[in-house]
C-alpha positions as CSV (number, residue, x, y, z in Angstrom):
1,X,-26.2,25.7,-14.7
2,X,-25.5,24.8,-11.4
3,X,-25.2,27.9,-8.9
4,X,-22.7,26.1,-6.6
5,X,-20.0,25.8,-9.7
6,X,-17.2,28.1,-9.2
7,X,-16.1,30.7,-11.7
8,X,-13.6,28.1,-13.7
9,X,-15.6,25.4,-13.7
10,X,-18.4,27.4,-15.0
11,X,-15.9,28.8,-17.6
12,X,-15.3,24.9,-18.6
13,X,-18.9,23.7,-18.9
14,X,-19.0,26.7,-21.3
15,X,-16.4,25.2,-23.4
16,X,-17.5,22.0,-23.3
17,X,-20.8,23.1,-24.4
18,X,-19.2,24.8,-27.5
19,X,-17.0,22.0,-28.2
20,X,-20.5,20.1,-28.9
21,X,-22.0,22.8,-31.0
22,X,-18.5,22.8,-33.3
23,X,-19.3,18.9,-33.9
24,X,-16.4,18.0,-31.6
25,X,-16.7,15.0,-29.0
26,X,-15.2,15.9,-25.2
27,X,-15.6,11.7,-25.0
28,X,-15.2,10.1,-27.6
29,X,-15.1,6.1,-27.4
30,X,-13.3,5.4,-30.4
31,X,-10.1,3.4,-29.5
32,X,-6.8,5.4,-29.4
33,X,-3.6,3.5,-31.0
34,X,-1.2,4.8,-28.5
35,X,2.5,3.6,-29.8
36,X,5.0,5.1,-27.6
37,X,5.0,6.3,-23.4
38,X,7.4,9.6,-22.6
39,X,9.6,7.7,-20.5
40,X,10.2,5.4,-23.5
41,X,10.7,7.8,-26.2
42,X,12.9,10.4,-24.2
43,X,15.6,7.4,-23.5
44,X,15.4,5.9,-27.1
45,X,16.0,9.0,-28.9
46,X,19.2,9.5,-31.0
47,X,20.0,12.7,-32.9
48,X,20.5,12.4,-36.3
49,X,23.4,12.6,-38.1
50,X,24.3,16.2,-40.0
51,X,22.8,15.5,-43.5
52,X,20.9,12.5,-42.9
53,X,17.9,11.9,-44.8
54,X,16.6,9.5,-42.2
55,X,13.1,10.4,-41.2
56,X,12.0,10.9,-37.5
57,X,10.4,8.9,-35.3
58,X,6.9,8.7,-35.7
59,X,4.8,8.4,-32.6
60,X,1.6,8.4,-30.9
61,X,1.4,9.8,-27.5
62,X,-1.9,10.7,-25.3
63,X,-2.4,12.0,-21.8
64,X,-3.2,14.9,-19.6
65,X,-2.3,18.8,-20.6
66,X,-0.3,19.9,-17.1
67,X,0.9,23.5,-18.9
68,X,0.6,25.6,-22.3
69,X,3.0,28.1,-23.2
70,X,0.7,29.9,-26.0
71,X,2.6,31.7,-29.1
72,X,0.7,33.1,-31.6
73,X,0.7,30.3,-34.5
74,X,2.8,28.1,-32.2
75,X,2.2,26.5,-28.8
76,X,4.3,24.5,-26.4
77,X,2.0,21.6,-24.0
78,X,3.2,19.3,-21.4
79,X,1.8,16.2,-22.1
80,X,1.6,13.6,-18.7
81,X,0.8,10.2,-19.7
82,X,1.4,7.7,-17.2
83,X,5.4,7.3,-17.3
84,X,5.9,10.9,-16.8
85,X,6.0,14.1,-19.4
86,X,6.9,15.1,-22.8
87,X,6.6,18.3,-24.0
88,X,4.3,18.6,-27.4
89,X,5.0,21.3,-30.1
90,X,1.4,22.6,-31.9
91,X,1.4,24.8,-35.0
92,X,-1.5,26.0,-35.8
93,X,-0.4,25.3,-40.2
94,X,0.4,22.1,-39.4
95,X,-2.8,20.6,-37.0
96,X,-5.0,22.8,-39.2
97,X,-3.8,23.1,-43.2
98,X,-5.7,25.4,-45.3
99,X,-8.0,27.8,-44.3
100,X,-9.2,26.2,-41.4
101,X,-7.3,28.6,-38.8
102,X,-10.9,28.7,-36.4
103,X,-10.4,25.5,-35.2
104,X,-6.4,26.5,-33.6
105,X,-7.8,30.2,-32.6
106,X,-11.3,29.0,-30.8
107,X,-10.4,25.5,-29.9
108,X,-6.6,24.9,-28.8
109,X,-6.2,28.5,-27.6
110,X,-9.6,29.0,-25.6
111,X,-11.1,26.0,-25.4
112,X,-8.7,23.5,-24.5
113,X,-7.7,24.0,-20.5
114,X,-5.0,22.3,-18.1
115,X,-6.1,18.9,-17.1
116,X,-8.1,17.7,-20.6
117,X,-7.0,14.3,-21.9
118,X,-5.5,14.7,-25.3
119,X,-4.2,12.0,-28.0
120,X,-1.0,13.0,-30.4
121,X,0.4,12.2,-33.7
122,X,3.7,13.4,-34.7
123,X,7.1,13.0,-35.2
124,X,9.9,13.0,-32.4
125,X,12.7,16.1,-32.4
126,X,14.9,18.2,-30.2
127,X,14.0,22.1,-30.2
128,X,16.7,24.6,-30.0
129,X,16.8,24.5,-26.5
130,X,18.0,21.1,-26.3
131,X,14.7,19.6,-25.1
132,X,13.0,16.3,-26.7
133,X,9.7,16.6,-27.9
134,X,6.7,15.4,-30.1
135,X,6.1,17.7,-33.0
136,X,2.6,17.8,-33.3
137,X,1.0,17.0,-36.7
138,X,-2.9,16.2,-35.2
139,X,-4.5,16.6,-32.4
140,X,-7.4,15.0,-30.4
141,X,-9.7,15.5,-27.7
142,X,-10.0,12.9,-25.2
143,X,-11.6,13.8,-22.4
144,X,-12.6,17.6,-21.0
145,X,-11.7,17.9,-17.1
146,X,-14.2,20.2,-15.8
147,X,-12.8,20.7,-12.8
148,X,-9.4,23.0,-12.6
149,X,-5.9,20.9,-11.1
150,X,-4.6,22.6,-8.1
151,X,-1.3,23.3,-9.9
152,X,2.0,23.8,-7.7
153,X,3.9,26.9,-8.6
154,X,7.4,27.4,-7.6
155,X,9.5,30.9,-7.4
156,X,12.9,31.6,-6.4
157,X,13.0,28.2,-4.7
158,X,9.4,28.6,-2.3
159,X,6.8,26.3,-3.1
160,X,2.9,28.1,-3.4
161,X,-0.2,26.6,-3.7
162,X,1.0,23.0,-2.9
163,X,-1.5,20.5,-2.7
164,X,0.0,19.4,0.7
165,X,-2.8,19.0,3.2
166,X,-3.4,15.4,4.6
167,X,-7.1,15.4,4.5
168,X,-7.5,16.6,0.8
169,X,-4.5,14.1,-0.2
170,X,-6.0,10.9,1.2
171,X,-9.7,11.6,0.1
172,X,-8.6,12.7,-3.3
173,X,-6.3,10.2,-3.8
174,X,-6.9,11.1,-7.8
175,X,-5.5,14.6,-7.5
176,X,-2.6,13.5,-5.2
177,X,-1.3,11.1,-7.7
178,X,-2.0,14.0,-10.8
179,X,0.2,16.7,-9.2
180,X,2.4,15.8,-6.5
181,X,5.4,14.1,-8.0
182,X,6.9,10.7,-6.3
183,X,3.6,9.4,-5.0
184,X,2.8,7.2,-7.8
185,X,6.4,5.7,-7.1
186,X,5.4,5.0,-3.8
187,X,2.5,2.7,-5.1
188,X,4.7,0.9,-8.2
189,X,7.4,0.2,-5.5
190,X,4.2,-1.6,-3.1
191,X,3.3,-3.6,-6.6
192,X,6.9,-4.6,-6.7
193,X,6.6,-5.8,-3.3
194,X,3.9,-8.0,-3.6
195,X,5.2,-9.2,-7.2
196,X,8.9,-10.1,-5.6
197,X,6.7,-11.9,-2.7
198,X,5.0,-13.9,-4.8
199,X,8.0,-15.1,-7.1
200,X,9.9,-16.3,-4.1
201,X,6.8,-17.9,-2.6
202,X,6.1,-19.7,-6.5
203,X,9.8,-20.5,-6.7
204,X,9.8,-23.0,-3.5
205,X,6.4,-24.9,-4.6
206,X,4.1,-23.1,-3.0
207,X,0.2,-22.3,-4.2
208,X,-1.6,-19.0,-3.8
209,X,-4.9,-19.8,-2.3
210,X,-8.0,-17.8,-1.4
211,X,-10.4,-18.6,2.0
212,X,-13.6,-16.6,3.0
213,X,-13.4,-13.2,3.8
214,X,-17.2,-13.7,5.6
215,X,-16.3,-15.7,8.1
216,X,-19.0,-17.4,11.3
217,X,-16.4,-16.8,13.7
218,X,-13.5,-14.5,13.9
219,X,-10.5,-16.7,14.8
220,X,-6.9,-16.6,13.9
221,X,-5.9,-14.0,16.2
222,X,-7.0,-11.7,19.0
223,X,-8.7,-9.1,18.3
224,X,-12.1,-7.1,17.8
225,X,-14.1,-7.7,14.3
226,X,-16.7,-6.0,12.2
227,X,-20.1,-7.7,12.2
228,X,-22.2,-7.8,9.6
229,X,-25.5,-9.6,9.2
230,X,-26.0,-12.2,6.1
231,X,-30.1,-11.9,4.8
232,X,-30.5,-15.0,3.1
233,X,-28.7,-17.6,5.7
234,X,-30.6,-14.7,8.8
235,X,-27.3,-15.0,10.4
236,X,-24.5,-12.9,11.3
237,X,-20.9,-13.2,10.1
238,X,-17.7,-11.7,11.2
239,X,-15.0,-10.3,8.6
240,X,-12.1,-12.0,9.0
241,X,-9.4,-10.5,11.2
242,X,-7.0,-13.6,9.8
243,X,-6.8,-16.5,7.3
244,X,-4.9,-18.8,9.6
245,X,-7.6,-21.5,10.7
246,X,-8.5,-22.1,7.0
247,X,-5.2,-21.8,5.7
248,X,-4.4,-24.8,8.5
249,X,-7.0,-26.7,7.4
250,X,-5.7,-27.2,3.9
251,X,-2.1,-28.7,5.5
252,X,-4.6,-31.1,7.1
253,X,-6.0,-31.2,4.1
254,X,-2.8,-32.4,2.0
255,X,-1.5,-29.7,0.8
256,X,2.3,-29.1,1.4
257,X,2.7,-25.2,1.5
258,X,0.5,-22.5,0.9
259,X,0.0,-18.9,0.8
260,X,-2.7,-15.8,1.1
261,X,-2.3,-11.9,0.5
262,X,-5.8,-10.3,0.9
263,X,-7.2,-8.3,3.3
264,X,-8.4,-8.7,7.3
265,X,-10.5,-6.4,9.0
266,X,-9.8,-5.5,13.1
267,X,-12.4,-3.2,14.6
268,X,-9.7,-1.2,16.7
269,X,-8.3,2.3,16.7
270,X,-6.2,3.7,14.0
271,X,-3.4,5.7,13.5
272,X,-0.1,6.8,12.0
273,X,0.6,2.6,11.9
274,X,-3.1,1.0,11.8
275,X,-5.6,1.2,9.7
276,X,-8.9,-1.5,10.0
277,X,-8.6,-2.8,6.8
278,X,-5.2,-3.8,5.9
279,X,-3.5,-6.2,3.6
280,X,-1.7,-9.4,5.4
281,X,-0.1,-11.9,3.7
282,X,-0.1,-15.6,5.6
283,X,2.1,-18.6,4.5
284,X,1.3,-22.2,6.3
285,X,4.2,-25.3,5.3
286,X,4.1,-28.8,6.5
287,X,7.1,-30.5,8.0
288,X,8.8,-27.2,8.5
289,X,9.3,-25.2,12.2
290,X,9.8,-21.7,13.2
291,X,13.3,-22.3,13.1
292,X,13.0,-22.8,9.5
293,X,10.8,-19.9,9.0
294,X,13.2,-17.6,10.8
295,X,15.6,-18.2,7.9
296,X,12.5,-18.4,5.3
297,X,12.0,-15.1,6.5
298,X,15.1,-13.5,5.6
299,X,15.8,-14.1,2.5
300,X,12.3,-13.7,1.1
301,X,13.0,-9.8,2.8
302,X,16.5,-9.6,1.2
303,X,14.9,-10.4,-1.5
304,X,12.4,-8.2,-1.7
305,X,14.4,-5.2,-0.7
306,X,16.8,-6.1,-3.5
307,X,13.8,-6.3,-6.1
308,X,11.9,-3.0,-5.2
309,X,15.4,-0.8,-4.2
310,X,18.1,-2.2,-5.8
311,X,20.1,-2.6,-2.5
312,X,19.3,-4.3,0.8
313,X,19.5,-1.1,3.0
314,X,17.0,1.5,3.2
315,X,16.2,4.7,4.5
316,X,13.0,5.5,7.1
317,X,13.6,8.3,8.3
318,X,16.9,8.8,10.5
319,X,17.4,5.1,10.4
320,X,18.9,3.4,7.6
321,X,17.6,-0.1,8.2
322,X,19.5,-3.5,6.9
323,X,17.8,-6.3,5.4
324,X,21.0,-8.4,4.9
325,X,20.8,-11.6,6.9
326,X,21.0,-13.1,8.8
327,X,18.7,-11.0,11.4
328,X,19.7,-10.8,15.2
329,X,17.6,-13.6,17.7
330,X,16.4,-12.2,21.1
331,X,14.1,-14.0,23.0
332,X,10.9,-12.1,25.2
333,X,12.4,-12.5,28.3
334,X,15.8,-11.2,27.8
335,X,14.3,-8.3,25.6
336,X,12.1,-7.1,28.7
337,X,15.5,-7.9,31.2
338,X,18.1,-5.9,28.8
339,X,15.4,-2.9,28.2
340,X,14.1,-2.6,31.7
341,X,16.6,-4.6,34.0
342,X,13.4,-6.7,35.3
343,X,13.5,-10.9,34.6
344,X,9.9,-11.7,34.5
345,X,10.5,-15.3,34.1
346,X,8.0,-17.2,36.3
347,X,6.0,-14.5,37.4
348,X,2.7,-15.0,37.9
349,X,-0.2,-12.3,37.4
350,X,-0.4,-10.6,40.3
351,X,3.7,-10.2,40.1
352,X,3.6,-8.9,36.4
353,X,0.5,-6.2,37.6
354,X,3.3,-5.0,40.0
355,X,6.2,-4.9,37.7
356,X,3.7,-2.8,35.8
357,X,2.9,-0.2,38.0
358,X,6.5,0.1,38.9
359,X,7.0,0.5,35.0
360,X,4.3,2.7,34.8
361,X,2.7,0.6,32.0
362,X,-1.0,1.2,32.6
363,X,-3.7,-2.2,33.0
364,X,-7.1,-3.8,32.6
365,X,-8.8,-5.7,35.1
366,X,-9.6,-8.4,31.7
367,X,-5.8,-8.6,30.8
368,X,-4.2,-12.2,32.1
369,X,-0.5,-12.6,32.2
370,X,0.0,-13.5,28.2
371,X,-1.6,-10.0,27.8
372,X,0.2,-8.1,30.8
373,X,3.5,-9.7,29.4
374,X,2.7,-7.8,26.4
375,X,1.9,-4.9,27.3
376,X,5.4,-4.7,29.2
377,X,7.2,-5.9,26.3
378,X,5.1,-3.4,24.1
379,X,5.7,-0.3,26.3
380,X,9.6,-1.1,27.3
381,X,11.1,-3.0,24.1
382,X,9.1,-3.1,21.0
383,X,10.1,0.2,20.1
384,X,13.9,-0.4,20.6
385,X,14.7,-2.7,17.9
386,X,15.6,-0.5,14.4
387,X,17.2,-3.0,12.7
388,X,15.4,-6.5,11.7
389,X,15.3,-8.5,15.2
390,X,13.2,-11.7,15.5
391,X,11.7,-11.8,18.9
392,X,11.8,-15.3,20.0
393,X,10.3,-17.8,22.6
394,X,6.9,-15.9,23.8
395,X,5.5,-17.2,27.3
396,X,2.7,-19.4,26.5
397,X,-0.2,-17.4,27.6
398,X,0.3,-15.2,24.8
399,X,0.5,-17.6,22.2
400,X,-3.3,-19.6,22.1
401,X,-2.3,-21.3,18.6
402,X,1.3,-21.6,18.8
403,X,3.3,-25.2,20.0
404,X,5.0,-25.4,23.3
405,X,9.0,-25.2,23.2
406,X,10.5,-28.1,23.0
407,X,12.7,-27.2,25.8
408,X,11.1,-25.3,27.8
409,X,6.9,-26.1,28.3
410,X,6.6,-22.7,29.6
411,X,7.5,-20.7,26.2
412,X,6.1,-21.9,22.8
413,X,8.1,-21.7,19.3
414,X,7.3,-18.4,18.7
415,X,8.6,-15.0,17.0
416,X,7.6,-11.3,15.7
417,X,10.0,-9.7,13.5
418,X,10.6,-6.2,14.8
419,X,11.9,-3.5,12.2
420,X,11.9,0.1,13.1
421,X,10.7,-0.3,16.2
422,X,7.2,-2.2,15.1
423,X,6.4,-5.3,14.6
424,X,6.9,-6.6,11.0
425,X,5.9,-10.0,11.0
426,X,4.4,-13.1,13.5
427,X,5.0,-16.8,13.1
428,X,4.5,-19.6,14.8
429,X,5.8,-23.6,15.0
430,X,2.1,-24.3,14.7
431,X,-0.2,-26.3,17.2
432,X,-1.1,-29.6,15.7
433,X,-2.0,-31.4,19.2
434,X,-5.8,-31.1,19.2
435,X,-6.2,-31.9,22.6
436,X,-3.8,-29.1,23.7
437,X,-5.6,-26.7,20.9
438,X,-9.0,-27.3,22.9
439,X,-7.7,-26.4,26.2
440,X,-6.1,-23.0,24.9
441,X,-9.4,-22.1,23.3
442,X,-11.0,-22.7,27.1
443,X,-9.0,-20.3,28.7
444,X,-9.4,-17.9,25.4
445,X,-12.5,-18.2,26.7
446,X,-12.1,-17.4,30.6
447,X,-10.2,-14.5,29.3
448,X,-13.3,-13.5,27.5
449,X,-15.8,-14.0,30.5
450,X,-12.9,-11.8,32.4
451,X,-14.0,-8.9,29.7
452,X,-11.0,-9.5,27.4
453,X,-13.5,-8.7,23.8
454,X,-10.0,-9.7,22.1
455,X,-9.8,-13.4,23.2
456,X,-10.4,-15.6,20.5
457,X,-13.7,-17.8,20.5
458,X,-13.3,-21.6,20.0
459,X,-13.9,-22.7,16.6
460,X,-15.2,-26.4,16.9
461,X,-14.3,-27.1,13.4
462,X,-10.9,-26.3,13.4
463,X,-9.9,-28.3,16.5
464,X,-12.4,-31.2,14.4
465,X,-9.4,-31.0,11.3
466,X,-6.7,-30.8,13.6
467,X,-8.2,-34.6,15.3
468,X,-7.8,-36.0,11.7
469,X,-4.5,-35.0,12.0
470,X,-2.1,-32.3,10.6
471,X,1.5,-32.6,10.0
472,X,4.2,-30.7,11.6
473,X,3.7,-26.8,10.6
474,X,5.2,-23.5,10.3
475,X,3.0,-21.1,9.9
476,X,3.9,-16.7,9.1
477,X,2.0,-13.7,9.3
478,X,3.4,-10.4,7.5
479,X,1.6,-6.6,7.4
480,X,1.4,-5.7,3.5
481,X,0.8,-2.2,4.6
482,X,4.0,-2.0,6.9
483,X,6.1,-3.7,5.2
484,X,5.7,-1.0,2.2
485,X,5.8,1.7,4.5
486,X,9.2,0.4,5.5
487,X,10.5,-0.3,1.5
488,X,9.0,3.2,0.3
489,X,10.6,5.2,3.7
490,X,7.1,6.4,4.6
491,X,6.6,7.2,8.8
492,X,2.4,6.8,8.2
493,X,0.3,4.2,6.7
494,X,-2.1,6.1,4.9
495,X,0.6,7.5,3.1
496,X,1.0,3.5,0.9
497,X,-2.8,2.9,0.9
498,X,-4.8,4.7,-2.3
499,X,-7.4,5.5,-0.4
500,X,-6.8,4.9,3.5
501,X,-10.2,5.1,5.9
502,X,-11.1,7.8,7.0
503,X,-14.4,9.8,8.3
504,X,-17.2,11.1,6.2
505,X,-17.2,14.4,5.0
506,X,-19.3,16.9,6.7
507,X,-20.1,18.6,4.1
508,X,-19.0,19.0,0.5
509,X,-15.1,20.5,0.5
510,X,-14.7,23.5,-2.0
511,X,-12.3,22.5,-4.9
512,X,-8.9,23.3,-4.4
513,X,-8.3,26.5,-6.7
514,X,-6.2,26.3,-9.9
515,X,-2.9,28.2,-10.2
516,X,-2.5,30.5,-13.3
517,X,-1.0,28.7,-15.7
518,X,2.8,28.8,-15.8
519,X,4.9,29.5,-19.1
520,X,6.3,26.1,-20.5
521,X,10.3,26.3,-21.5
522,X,10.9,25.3,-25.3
């Protein structure tokens, strides 16, 4: 046996070794005919009437043992499938008739342990105590955990042993969603995001689409990608850091509106908001503008607010955030004049590099205005707006792929939702001149000969679909990841992804140690 096991799991390879010698499978691969969930069967119970000669419920439950209360010829189990618990009811006359009382003694009472995967059959009841239950009449074994569950114990209102700690938590996801209640809400609720998204996109006409991932240049937005090499072609590739230039090319294309939710990959830092692979979801429709896609925008949040909480208001943190619309319009300029009293309008680079080091905003040689504008607006403002705030009318250095205004050459049609102080969402009244497109991706590129390793590259092909033409565009951006941190009330993003990135371990990390096991109430 392996000399690094600790004392428990040493104890359960015994037991499953013994289980085998008394003919009984720890893995069976038989199917299981699982008929009722303990969510289901705790709402749909009804006692029965005084004298009735109805008879119970019969159901079959399965999941994993979380407690035993052992009694002699009787036992109590928790039972956790995966809607919640149900408390089980063994006796040993009834699981083993005859003279067969070996199989209850050895193999429920010493051989079966917390954590093992069990199936049920029995009939539904209330004990004494007022709690409903399955009454056992067989029992199965389903799979043998050989590895103890760190099992939080609770007395006189302190919690001990909690399996609390960040690091553990995000790289044992598994264990995280076994024992700490509320976490697998937090990943249902991020389903019902994505499901509500999806109906509301479906509902208007619009078609769920898919475009590489492996992409020969990393356009769509500004930032640093992962490069991998690709053997057969002997070239390298970038992973995507956005779907926008493909999804573009299928309005030129013909078709009217479509949508993506997958993931990009950005090569950057990470922290309590970032993480380098994230989910984005990006929506392109012809013959719409940004105008339009403000009030797109929402009611497909309303909506999903309504779908995954039941309300439109929700709690992160101290803030309790709104999601009625409509949203309030600010544009750049007069977010940066009413947060800092400065009106940048007109400045030119060497003006914005000293409204910077009066603002004590710190800068690169590389950064041009579009990027010094930012990091003003970034440092001053973006954390300001709680409540849902579209950003409007960005100066057009920041905005490579994004039409000029319509009133003003200067700004292009332009917004970022901000909620909680971070930005939500980005969209655009796209760029369908091609001429104009090309000479934005230039100075992308002076930016990048300045040392700016963000600045997009120009993608030939692209501008090439734009020249055969593509109609007017609105075109919007959303963080998957943010967005559920904001629905779920959750300050960090590792906290809504199953398993977030993270370094490698150093070396192996002991198991977390089991509690004792804690008496079940009847």
């Amino acid at each position: 046996m392996n000399s690094q096991l600790s004392e428990q799991e040493a104890i359960r390879r015994a037991s499953l070794d013994e289980m085998r010698r008394r003919g009984i499978d720890p893995y069976p691969a038989a199917l299981y005919p699982v008929s009722g969930y303990s969510d289901e069967i705790k709402a749909n119970f009804v006692d029965p009437e005084p004298d009735s000669d109805a008879e119970p419920r019969q159901v079959c439950v399965a999941g994993r043992v979380m407690s035993r209360r052992i009694m002699g010829k009787a036992s109590f189990m928790e039972l956790q499938d995966s809607h919640g618990r149900i408390q089980v009811y063994v006796s040993r006359d009834e699981i083993c008739p005859g003279e067969d009382k070996d199989l209850y003694n050895v193999v429920f009472k010493k051989l079966l342990d917390i954590g093992d995967f069990v199936g049920v059959k029995g009939f539904v009841f209330r004990t004494k105590t007022g709690e409903i239950s399955v009454h056992a009449s067989e029992l199965t074994v389903l799979s043998k955990s050989l590895r103890p569950l760190p099992i939080v114990k609770v007395k006189d209102g302190v919690t001990y042993d909690a399996f609390d700690d960040p690091e553990l938590r995000y790289r044992r996801r598994y264990l995280d969603l076994i024992v700490n209640d509320g976490v697998k809400e937090i990943f249902i609720k991020r389903s019902r995001i994505l499901q509500s998204m999806r109906e509301f996109f479906n509902s208007h006409g619009y078609m769920e689409v898919e475009t590489p991932i492996l992409q020969s240049i990393a356009g769509g937005a500004s930032a640093r990608p992962f490069i991998t090499h690709h053997n057969s072609l002997d070239i390298d590739l970038y992973l995507r850091i956005a779907t926008e230039l493909y999804l573009k090319r299928l309005i030129v294309g013909g078709f009217e509106g479509v949508y993506e939710i997958g993931k990009n990959f950005r090569n950057e830092g990470m922290d309590r908001t970032h993480n380098p692979e994230f989910t984005c979801m990006e929506i392109y429709v012809a013959y719409k503008d940004y105008n339009w896609m403000m009030e797109f925008t929402e009611q497909l949040l309303e909506k999903i607010c309504l779908d995954v909480n039941g309300t439109t208001e929700v709690k992160v943190g101290d803030n309790v955030i709104s999601f009625k619309a409509p949203f309030r319009r600010v544009t750049m300029i007069d977010a940066i004049r009413e947060n800092t009293g400065i009106d940048i309008s007109g400045m030119n680079e060497d003006q914005l590099r000293e409204v910077c080091s009066k603002l004590g905003v710190e800068t690169e040689p590389s950064m041009g205005k579009g990027k010094l504008i930012d990091e003003i607006f970034g440092e001053t403002s973006e954390g300001k707006y709680i409540q849902p705030t579209f950003i409007i009318d960005y100066p057009i250095e920041m905005s490579p792929l994004t039409k000029k205004h319509r009133d003003n050459p200067e700004l292009t049609e332009r917004f970022e939702l901000m909620v909680n102080g971070k930005e939500l969402c980005n969209a655009y009244s796209e760029l369908n001149d091609p001429i104009d497109q090309y000479e934005r991706f230039v100075e992308q590129m002076r930016l990048a000969d300045k040392g700016d390793d963000e600045a997009m590259i120009i993608d030939k092909d692209f501008v090439r679909a734009l020249e055969y033409g593509m109609p007017p565009t609105s075109g919007m951006g959303m963080g998957i990841d943010r967005l559920a941190m904001i629905m779920t009330g959750n300050p960090t993003i590792q906290e809504v992804l199953f398993f977030p990135q993270m370094r490698p371990e150093k070396k192996a990390a002991p198991a977390p140690e089991a509690a004792p096991e804690a008496p079940e109430a009847e």
